[in-house]
C-alpha positions as CSV (number, residue, x, y, z in Angstrom):
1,X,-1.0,36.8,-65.0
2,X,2.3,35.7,-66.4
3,X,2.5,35.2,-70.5
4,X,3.5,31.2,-71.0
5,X,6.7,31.3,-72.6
6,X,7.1,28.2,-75.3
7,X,10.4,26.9,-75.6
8,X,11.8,26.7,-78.8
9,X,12.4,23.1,-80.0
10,X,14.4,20.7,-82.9
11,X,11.1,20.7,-84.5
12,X,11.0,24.7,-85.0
13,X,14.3,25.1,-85.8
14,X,13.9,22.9,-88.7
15,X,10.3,24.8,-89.8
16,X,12.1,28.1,-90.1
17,X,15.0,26.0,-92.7
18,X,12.7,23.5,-94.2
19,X,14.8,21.1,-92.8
20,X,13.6,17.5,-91.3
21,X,14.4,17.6,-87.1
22,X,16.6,14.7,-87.8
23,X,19.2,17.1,-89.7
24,X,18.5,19.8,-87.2
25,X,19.5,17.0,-84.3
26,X,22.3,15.8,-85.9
27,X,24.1,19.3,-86.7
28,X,23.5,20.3,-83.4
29,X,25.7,17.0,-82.5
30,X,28.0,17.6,-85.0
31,X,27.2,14.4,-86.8
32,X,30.2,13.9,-89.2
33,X,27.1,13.1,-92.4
34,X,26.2,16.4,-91.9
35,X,27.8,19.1,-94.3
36,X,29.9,21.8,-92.0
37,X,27.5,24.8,-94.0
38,X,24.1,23.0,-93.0
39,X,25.9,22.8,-89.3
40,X,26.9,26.3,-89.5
41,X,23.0,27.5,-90.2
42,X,21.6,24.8,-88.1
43,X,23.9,26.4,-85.2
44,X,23.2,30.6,-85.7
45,X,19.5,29.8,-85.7
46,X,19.4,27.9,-82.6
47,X,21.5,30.4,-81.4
48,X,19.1,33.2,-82.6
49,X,16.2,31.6,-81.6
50,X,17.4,31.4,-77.9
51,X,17.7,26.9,-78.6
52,X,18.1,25.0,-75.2
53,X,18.6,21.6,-75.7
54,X,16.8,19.2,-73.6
55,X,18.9,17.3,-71.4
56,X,16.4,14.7,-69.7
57,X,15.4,13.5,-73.7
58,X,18.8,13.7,-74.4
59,X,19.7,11.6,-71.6
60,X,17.0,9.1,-72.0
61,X,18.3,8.4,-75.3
62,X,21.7,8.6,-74.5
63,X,21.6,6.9,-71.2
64,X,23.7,9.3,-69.8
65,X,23.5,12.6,-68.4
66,X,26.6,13.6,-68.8
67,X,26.8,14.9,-65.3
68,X,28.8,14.4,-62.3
69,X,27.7,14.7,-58.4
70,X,30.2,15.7,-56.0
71,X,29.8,15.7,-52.3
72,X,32.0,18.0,-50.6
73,X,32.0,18.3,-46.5
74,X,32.2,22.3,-46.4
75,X,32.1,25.0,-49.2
76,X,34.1,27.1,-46.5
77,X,37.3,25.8,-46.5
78,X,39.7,26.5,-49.6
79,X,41.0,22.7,-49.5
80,X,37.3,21.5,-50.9
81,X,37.1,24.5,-53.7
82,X,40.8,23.4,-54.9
83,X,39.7,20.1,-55.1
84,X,36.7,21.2,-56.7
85,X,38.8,23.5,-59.5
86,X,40.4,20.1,-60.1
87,X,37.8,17.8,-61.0
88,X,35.9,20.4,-62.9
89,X,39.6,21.0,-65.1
90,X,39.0,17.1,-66.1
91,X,35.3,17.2,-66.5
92,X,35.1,19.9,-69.2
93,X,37.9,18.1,-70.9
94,X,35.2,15.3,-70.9
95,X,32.6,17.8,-71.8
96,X,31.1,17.1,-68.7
97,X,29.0,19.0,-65.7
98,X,29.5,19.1,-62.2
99,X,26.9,19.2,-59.6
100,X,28.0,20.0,-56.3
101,X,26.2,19.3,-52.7
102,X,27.5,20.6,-49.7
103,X,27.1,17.7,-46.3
104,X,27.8,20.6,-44.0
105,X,29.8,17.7,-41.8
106,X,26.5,16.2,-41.2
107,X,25.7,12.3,-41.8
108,X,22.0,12.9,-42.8
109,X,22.8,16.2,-45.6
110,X,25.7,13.5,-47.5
111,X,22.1,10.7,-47.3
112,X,20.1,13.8,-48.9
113,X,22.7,14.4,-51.4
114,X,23.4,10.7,-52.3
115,X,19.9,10.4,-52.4
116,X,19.7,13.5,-54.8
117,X,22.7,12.7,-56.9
118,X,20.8,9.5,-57.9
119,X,17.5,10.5,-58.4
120,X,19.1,12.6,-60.5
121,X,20.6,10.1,-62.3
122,X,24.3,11.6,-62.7
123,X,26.8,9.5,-64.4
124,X,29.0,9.0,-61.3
125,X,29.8,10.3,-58.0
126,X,33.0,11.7,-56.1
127,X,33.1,12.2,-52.2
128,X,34.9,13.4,-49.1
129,X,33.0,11.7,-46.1
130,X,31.8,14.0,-43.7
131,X,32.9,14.0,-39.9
132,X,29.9,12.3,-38.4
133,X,29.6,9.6,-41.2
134,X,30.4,6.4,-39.9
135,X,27.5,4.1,-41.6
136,X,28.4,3.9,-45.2
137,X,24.9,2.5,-46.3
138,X,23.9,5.5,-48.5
139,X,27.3,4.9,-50.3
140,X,26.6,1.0,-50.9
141,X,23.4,2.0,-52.1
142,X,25.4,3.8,-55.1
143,X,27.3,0.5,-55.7
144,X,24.5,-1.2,-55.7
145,X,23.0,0.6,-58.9
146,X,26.6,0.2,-60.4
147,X,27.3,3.7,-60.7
148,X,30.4,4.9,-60.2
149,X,31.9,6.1,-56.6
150,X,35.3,7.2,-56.0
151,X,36.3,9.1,-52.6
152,X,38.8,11.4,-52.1
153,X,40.8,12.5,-49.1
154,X,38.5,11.1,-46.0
155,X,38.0,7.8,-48.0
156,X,36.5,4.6,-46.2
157,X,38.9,1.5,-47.3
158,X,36.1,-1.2,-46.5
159,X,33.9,0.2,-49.0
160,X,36.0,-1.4,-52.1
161,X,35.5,1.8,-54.2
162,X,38.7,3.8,-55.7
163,X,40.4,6.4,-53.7
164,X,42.2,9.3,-54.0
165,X,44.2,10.2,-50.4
166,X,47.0,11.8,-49.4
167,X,49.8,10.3,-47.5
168,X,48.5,11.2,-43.8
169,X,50.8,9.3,-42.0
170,X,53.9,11.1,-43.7
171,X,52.4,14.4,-43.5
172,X,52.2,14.1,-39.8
173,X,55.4,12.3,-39.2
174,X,57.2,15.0,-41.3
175,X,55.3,18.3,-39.4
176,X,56.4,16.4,-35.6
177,X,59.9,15.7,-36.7
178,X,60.1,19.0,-38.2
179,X,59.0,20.9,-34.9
180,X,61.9,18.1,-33.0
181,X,64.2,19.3,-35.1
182,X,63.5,22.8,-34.3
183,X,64.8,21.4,-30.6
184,X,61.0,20.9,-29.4
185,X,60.6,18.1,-26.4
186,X,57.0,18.7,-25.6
187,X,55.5,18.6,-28.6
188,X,51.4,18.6,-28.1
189,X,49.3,17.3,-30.5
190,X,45.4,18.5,-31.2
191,X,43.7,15.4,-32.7
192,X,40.3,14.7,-34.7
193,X,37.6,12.5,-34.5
194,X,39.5,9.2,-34.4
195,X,37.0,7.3,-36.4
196,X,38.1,9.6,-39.5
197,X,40.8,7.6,-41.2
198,X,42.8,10.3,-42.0
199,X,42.5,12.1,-38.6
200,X,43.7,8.6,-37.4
201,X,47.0,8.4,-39.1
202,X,48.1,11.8,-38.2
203,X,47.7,10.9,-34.7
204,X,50.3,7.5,-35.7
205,X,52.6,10.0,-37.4
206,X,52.5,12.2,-34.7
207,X,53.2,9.5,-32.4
208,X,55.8,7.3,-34.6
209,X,57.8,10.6,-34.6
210,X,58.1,11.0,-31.2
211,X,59.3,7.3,-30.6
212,X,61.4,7.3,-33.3
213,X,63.3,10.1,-31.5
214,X,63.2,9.2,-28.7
215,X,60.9,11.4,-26.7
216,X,58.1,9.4,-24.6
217,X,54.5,10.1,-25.4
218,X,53.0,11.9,-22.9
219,X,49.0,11.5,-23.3
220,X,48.2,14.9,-21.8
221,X,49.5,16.4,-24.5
222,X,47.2,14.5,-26.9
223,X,43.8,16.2,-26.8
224,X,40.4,15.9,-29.4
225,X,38.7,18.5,-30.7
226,X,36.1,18.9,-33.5
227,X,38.2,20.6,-36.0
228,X,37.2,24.2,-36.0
229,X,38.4,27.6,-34.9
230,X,36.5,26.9,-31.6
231,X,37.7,23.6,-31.0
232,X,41.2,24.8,-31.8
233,X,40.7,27.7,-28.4
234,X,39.2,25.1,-26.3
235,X,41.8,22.3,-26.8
236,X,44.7,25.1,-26.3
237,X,43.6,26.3,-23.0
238,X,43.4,22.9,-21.9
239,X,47.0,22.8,-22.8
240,X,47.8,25.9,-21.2
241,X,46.1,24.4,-18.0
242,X,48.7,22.1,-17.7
243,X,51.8,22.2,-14.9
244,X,54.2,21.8,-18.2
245,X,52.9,23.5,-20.9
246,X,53.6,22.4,-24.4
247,X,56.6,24.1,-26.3
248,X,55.1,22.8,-29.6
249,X,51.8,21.7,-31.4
250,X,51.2,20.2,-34.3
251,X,47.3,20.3,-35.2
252,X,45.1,18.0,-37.0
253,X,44.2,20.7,-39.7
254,X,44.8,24.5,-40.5
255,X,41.4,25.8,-38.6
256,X,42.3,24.1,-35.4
257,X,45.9,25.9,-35.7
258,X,44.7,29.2,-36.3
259,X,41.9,28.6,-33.4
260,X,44.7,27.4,-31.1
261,X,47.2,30.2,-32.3
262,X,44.4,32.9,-31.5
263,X,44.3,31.3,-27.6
264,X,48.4,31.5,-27.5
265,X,48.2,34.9,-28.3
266,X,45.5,35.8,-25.7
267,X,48.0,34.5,-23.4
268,X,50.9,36.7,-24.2
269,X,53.1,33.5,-25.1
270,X,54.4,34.3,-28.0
271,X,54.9,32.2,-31.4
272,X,56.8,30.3,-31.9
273,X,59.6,31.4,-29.3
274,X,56.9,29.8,-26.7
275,X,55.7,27.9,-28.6
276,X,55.8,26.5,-32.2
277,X,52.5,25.5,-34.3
278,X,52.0,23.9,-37.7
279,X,48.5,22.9,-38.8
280,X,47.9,20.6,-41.7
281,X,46.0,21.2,-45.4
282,X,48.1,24.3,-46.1
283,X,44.8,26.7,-46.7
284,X,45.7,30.0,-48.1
285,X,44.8,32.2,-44.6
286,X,47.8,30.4,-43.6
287,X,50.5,32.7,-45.3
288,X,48.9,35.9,-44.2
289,X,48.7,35.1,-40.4
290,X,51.4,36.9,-38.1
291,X,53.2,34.8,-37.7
292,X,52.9,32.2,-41.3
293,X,51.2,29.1,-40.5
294,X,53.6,26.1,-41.2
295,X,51.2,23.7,-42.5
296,X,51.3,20.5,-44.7
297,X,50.3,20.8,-48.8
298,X,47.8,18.3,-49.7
299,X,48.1,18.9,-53.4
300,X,44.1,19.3,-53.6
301,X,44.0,20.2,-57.1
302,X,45.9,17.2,-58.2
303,X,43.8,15.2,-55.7
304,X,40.3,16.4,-57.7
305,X,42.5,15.8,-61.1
306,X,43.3,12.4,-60.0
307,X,40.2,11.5,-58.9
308,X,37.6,13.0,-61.5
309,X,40.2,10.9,-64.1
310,X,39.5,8.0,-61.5
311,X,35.7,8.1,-62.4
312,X,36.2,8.2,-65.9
313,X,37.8,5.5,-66.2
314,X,35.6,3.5,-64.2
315,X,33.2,5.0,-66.9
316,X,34.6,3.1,-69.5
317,X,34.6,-0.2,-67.0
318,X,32.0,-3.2,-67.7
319,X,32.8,-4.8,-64.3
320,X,33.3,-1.9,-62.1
321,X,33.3,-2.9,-58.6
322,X,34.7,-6.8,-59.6
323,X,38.4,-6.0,-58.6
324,X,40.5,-4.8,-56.6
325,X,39.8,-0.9,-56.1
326,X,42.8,1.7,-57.3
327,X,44.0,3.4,-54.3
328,X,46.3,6.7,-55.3
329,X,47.9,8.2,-52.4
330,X,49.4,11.7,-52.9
331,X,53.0,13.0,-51.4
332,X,52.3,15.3,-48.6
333,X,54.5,18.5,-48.6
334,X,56.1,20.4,-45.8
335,X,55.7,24.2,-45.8
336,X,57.3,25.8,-43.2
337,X,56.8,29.2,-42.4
338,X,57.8,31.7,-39.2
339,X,55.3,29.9,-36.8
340,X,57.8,26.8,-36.7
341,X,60.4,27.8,-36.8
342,X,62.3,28.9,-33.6
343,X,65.3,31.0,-33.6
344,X,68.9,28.9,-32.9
């Protein structure tokens, strides 16, 4: 039979320095009344005494938690951690926590997590919508209890909640008119699910790119995928099937490139004299692939910077959800590497 351990409390902190709990509270809170020696003592015995404070009183009083939920599609891909590092850098600055709940891409895990994050009672909430999610409900539901939401990079613009984005359209405009400039003509591009904003305005860079240069879209060259290794083989033998093969391909992200890369190579075409690739997010595999990856920078850790400061200052807003929502959209980067670039 296990031995009940007691936790220690305020109450026996201030028994062992016949002290009243009050003072004990208030030195552990640093309360400015309270001489820095008594704070100093208070301190070493709850630190000897093995002192956790109790967040769920502390909260009830407060009416905070001091905490912050973040919803996150995949804990597998680098772009999500950097993100991560960046919201975290703000919250401890705020001397604030950071829960984090994987969706897995699914629709019903980001319900479970919204669901959690708010029985939980966190302060606010930051998300990246997963792939499937295209009824927003769960998300409305944290309006609705006037905490704080602010998406970041797959954002949905009808919900009237901040935003942090990058600039999607630019990113993909620049990758296509890079691999044109490279003297590419059949430039394919590997697309996401299309009811993904930011999947979406790659495809109109992509597109725009080609028309601004003159070079007619030719929809065989446009295939969906699920963005994924796997999706990335299976969309590239389809364009391998075709009577003219592509000479380019710009994919919707950085797995999809690598996935399609893998099926070029399988069919001793080589990169990028047979064809060029760039992928998009810029994850760190990318440089260590033979050939580099060309890929677009996303600037994640500013993203999860811009967007945990976001939240806090809808924090310190009354009449949060009242006005127009801030929208920050990022610069998207070009990095070109040998995958892109063909020799001239």
């Amino acid at each position: 039979m296990r031995e009940k351990i007691n936790k220690v409390t305020i109450e026996d902190i201030a028994r062992v320095l016949n002290i009243t709990a009050a003072t004990v509270s208030r030195a552990l809170n640093d309360h400015p009344g309270i001489a820095e020696n008594t704070r100093r003592i208070v301190k070493e015995t709850a630190a000897r005494l093995h002192y956790q404070p109790n967040r769920i009183a502390s909260s009830l009083r407060l009416g905070r938690t001091n905490i912050l939920g973040v919803i996150i599609p995949s804990a597998e891909i680098n772009f999500f951690g950097s993100v991560i590092h960046g919201i975290e850098k703000i919250a401890n600055q705020n001397r604030y926590s950071v829960l984090i709940y994987q969706s897995n891409e699914l629709y019903e895990h980001e319900k479970l997590g919204v669901q959690a994050f708010l029985q939980a009672q966190v302060d606010g909430v930051l998300a990246s919508v997963s792939k499937e999610t295209i009824n927003a409900d769960h998300f409305i539901e944290i309006k609705k209890r006037g905490v704080p939401l602010v998406l970041f990079d797959r954002a949905i613009d009808s919900l009237g909640v901040p935003s942090v984005v990058i600039d999607d359209y630019a990113g993909a405009f620049a990758a296509t008119k890079h691999l044109i400039d490279q003297g590419c003509r059949h430039i394919a591009h590997i697309g996401g699910q299309q009811h993904v904003s930011i999947f979406n305005q790659r495809l109109k860079g992509y597109i725009d790119a080609l028309n601004m240069h003159g070079i007619a879209v030719n929809e065989d060259l446009i295939v969906y995928g699920r963005v994924s290794v796997d999706s990335g083989r299976e969309c590239m033998q389809q364009l391998l099937s075709l009577k003219q093969t592509p000479d380019a391909v710009f994919a919707v992200e950085d797995f999809t490139a690598l996935g399609a890369m893998q099926t070029i190579k399988d069919a001793d075409r080589k990169i990028p004299d047979d064809i060029a690739i760039i992928g998009f997010a810029n994850e760190q595999f990318g440089e260590f692939l033979t050939p580099g990856l060309s890929s677009v920078n996303q600037q994640t850790v500013t993203m999860g910077e811009e967007a945990a400061s976001l939240l806090f200052s809808e924090l310190q807003t009354a009449d949060r959800y009242q006005s127009n929502p801030k929208k920050i959209v990022l610069e998207a980067r070009l990095v070109c590497r040998a995958s892109s670039i063909k020799q001239k």
